[in-house]
N, C-alpha and C positions, 0 to 999 in steps of 0.2 A: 442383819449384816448388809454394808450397802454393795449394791452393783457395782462390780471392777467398769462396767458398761455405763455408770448410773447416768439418768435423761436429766437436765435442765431447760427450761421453757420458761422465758420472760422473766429469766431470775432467779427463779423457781429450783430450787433441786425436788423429782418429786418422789424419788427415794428416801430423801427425809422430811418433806412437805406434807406425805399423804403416807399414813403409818400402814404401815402393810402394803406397800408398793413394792414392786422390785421389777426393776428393769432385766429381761434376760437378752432381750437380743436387737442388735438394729441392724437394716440393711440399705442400699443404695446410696452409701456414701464414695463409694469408691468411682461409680463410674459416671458416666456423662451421653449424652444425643444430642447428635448436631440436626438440627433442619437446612435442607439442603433447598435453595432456591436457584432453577434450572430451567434453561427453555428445550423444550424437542426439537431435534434437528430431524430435516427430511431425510437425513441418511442414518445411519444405525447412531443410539444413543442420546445427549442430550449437551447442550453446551453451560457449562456452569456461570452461576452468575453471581450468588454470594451465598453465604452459612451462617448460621447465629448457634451458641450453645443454647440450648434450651432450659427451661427449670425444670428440676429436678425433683422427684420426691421420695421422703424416709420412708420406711417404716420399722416403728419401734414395736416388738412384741413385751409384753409383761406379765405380772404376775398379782394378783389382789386378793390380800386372807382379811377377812371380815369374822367376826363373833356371832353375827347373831345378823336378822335380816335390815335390824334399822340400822345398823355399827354399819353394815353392805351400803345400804342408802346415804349415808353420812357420808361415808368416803367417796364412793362415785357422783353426789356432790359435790365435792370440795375438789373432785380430779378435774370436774369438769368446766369447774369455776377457773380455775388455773389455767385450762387449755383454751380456754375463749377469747385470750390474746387475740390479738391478730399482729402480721408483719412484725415478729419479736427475735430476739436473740435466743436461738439455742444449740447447744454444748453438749457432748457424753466425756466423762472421767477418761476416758482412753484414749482419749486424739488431743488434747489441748489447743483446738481449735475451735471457731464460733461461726455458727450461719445462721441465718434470717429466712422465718420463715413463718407457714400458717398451718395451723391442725384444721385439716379438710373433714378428720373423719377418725371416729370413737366410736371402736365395739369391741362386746362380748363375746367369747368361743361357747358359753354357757350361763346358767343362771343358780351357780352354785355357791355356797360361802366362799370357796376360792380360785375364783372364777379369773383362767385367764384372756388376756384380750388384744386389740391392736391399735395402733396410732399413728394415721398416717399425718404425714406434713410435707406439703408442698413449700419447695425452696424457687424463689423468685429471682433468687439471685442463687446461682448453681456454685457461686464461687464459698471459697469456706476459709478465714482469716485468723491470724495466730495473734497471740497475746503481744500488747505494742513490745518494742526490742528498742536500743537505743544505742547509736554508735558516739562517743565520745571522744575528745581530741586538740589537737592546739597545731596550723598550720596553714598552708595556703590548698589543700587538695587532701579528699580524703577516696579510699574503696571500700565501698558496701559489698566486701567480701562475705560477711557475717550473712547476711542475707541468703537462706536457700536455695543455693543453683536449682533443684526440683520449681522452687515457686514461679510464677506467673510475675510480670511485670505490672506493678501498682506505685499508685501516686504516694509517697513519704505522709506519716500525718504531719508531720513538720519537720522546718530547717531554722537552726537558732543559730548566729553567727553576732560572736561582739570583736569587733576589729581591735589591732592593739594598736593601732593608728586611724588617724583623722581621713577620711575618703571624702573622695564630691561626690561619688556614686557608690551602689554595691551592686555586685552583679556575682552570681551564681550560675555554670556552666556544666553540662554535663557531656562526657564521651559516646553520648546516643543522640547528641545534637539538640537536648532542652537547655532554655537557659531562660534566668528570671533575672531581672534590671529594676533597680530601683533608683531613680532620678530625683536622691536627695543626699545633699551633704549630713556624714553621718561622723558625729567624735567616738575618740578613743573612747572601750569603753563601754560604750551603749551597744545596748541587744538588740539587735535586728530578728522578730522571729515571722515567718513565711509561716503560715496555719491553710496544710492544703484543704483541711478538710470544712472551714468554713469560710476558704476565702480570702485571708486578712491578713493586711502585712501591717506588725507597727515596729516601734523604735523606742525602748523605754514605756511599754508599755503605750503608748500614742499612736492611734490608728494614722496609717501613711498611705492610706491606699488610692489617693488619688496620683502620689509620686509613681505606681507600678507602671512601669511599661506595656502600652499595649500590646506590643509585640511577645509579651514574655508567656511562657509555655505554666500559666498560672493553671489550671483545669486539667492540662496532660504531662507534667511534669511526671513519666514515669521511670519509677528505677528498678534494680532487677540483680542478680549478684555479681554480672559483670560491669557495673556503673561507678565512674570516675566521677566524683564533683571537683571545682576548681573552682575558689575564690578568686577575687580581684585583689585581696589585700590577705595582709598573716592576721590570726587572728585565732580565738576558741571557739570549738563548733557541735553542736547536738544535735543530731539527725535522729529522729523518730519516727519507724514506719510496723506495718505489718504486714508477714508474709501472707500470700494469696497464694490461694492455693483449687484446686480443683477435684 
């Protein structure tokens, strides 16, 4: 039966990957360290000076029933062929959420047929992100209420906008003070889509990206559950992002 907890790793489910696995337990997802960067002052204490969240690491406990000692060898083979990713995506069945990460470290509690063990994996990126969500619409301004007041503030993976009139410009404005300017006449009609995450703005498909505005908040465009967008023109709009989460 698989783990209500089950592990995923590059892919990988390895509750049903590696027969006789079973996920029982994982820990340090929940919390976080900050490194504190500080000078001493000559009087009591210390004056701060900046913090970063730090990475973070799992550890998954399980369970491995083998038949016989080479069926043992087969499988912690094949476990370990699987965990030799590096910087990869992984998931448990009970959060529906995804982090990136790397297994530092694979061992045994024992040397028996069904020997349990641990897995640790260092997270490089401490943050943990929900499956994409997608806001749909026809207007000149939308609210990413949908968005998880709990989540962290994160850049959209995209903004699709087709105008139902003809513009010289489009420009995309948010109530946190981002906004993205595109400095080309666009017709009724044609989709404009902003791709925060590789970059690219086109127009019917047709890279534009020499039209973006330098000014425009292309890298920090973040949004969050209290964020207003405002278009320049009416038009239908598809906002796709993931919540961030900690």
């Amino acid at each position: 039966m698989r783990s209500q907890v089950a592990f995923s790793y590059g892919g990988h489910c390895l509750d049903s990957s590696v027969d006789g696995f079973t996920t029982l337990s994982v820990s340090g997802r929940g919390g976080f360290t900050r490194a504190v960067t500080a000078t001493d002052l000559a009087s009591d204490g210390a004056k701060y000076l900046s913090s970063r969240i730090e990475s973070k690491k799992l550890t998954v406990n399980f369970f491995l029933q083998a038949s016989s000692l080479s069926d043992l060898a087969d499988k912690t083979g094949k476990l370990k062929k699987l965990l030799s990713v590096r910087n990869t995506e992984v998931s448990f069945a009970d959060d529906g959420y995804r982090y990136t990460g790397t297994v530092t470290s694979l061992t045994f509690d024992d040397t028996t047929l069904h020997p349990t063990g641990t897995i640790e994996i260092t997270l490089s990126d401490p943050y943990c992100y929900s499956a994409e969500k997608t806001v749909t619409g026809t207007g000149t301004s939308v609210n990413l209420s949908e968005y998880d007041d709990t989540g962290f503030a994160n850049l959209p993976a995209a903004i699709e906008f087709t105008s139902s009139e003809g513009i010289s410009t489009f420009q995309v404005t948010s109530n946190q003070g981002k906004h993205f300017l595109l400095n080309q006449s666009v017709s009724a009609g044609k989709k404009i889509v902003i791709d925060f995450k590789s970059l690219t703005c086109t127009v019917n498909g047709a890279t534009v990206l020499s039209s973006v505005s330098l000014n425009s908040n292309f890298a920090d465009f973040r949004i969050d559950h209290d964020t207003k967008l405002t278009f320049n023109a009416n038009g239908n709009y598809v906002i796709r992002f993931e919540v961030k989460k900690l």
